[in-house]
Structures are given as structure tokens and as C-alpha cells.
C-alpha positions in Angstrom: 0.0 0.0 0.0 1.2 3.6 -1.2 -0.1 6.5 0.9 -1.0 8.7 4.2 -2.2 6.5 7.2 -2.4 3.7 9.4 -0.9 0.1 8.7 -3.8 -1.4 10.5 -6.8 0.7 8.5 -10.3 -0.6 8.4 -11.3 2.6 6.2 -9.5 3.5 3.3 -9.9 6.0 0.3 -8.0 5.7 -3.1 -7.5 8.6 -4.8 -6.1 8.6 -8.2 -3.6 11.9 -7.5 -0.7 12.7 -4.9 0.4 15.8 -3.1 2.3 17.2 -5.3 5.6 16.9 -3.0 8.8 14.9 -3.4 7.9 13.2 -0.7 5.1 11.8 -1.7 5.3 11.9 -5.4 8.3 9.9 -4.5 6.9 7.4 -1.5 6.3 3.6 -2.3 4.9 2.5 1.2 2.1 3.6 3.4 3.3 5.8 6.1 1.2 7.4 9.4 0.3 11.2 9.3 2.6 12.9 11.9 1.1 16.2 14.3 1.3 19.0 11.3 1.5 17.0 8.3 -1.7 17.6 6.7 -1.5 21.5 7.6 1.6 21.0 5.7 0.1 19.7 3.0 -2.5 22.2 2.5 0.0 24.9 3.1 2.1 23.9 0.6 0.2 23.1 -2.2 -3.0 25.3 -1.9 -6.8 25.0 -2.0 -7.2 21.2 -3.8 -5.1 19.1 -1.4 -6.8 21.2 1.6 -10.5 20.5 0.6 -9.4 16.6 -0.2 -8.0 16.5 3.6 -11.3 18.8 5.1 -13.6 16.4 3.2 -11.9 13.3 5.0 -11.5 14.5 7.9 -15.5 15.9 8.0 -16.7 12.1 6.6 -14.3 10.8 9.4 -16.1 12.7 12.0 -19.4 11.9 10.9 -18.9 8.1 11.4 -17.1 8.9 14.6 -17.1 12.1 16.3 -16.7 10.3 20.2 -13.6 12.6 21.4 -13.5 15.5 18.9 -15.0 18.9 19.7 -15.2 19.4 16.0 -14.2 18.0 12.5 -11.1 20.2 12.9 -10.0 18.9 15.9 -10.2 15.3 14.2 -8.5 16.2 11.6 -5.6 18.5 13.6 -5.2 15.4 16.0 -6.2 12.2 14.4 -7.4 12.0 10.3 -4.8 9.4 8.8 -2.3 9.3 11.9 -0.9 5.7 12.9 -4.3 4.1 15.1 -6.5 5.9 13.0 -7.4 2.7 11.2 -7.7 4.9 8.1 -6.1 5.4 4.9 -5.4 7.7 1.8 -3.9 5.3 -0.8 -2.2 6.3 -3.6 -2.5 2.6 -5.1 -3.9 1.8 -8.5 -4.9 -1.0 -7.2 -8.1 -2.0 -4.7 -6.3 -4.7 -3.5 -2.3 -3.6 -3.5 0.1 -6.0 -2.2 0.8 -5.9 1.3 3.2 -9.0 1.5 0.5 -11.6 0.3 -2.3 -10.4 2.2 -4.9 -8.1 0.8 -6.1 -5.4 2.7 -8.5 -6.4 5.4 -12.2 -8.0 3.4 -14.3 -5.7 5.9 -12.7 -2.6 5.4 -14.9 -0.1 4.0 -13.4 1.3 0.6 -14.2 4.2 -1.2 -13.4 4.9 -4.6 -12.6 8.7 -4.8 -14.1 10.5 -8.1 -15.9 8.5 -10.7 -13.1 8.8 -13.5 -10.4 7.0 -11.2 -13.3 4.3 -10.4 -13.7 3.7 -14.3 -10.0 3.5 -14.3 -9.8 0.8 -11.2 -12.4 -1.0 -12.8 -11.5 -0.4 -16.4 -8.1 -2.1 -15.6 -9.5 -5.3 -13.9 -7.1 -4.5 -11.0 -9.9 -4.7 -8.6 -9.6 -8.5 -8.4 -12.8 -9.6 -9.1 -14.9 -6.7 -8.8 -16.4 -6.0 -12.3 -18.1 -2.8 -13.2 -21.1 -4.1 -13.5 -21.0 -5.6 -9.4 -21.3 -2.0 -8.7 -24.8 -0.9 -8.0 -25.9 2.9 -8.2 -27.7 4.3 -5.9 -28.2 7.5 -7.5 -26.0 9.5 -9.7 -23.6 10.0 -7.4 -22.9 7.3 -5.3 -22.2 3.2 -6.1 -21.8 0.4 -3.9 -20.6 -3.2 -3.8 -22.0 -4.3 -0.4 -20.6 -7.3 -0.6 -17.1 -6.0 -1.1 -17.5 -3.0 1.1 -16.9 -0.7 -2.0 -17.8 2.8 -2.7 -17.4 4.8 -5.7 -18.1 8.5 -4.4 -17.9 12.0 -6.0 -14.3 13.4 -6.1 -13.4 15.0 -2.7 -13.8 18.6 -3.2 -16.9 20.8 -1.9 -18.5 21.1 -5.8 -19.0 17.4 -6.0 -19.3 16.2 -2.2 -21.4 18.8 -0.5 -22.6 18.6 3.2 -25.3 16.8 1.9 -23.7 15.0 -0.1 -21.4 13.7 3.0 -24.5 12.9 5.2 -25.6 11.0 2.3 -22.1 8.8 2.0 -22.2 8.6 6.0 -25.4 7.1 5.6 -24.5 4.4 2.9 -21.2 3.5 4.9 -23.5 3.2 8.1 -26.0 0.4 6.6 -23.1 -1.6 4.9 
């Protein structure tokens, strides 16, 4: 696995971009979030990579907010750090090779932005997941249930409103 988070994640999000920073145009594992990374991130390289880390760390708190004051706190103190159980992958690949094992079959996995879906899919590097296993359940939001997999609208504020987010909560909720 190729990305920001925890080893151990249980909910993981590929996106089909990277900061665009040696360090992680140039990383090849999956590495923890230290205290002022993502700041860092959004300081460095502006408004996208900021609303891709707000948007995560807002989802986040809606499926668990025990502890956090606010979705700024969560993601200051906890979005993608090592016990999070959570991940931003870099992969192109749903199931990237993590010495033999695939990533855990009840992690929750979200697909982020259709076009990088069609790509996953497209590929066949999705083991067995085929396009068509993917059920809509409106124009902006498909699920596998079986496989725990979510294609959602890219992660900025245009395509993943508020509303949007309480929808996604919801679907990730009743899987």
C-alpha cells in the first residue's frame, strides 16, 4: 500500500492523485500522518489538497465524532495518523500488495471520483470486482456491499457537499 495512514486501516480511500511533494510523489509505502503534516500539505500546495483532507476528515467525523469537539480537531489530532485505522492510498490497485495479504475483506473502501473508479475498474485491477457488481444508488454514489466498496464523487466541496457527506455517512453506516 502507497499513501497517508495507518498500517492497521479498516477505512481507506483511493485517490487517483498525490500531493504534489517529493515526498510523496516519490513514496512507495504507506506511512502514518505525523502532528502538522496535513496542515503542511495544505500549506504547501494550496486549496485542492486542503479540501481533499477537510472532506476526509468531515466524513471521518461523521462516522465517529466520540472525542473531537469538532471536524477540525479530528482532523488536527487524528485523520490518517498511525491508530486511525484509516487510509489515503495512492494505489492503482483495490487490493495492493501488502506482503500476500490483501487489505482487510471488511474494510470499508471508497473509490474517490468516478473517473479513477472507471480506471480501477476499467483495468481489472480490482480482483474480481467487475463494473457491472457495482450498483448505483443515485448519480452520485455506487456500492458493492458485498465488497465493502464505494465509488463517491471526487473529494472537493463542488461534487461532495454537506449533503452529499451525510448522504455517504449514511451508505457507509448500513453496509
Amino acid at each position: 500500500m502507497v499513501g497517508i495512514g495507518d498500517l492497521d486501516c479498516d477505512f481507506v480511500v483511493y485517490i487517483g492523485n498525490r500531493p504534489p511533494m517529493d515526498e510523496y510523489i516519490e513514496r512507495q509505502e504507506l506511512i502514518p500522518a505525523i502532528k502538522g503534516e496535513l496542515a503542511s500539505i495544505g500549506r504547501e500546495t494550496g486549496n485542492h489538497w486542503r479540501k481533499i483532507i477537510n472532506i476526509y476528515a468531515k466524513l471521518g467525523h461523521m462516522l465517529n465524532a466520540e472525542g473531537f469537539s469538532s471536524w477540525q480537531a479530528y482532523r488536527e489530532s487524528y485523520l490518517l495518523t498511525k491508530g486511525s485505522r484509516q487510509a489515503l492510498l495512492f494505489d492503482d490497485s483495490i487490493y495492493p500488495d501488502t506482503g500476500g495479504e490483501p487489505t482487510k475483506s471488511e474494510a470499508v473502501r471508497l473509490i474517490c471520483g468516478k473517473t479513477h473508479a472507471a480506471m480501477l475498474l476499467a483495468n481489472n485491477v480490482v480482483g474480481d470486482v467487475a463494473e457491472t457488481s457495482m450498483q448505483w444508488v443515485d448519480a452520485d454514489f455506487a456500492i458493492d456491499p458485498s465488497r465493502r466498496l464505494i465509488i463517491t464523487p471526487y473529494f472537493d466541496y463542488r461534487q461532495l457537499s454537506n449533503a452529499k457527506l451525510e448522504t455517504l455517512a449514511s451508505i457507509i453506516n448500513n453496509l
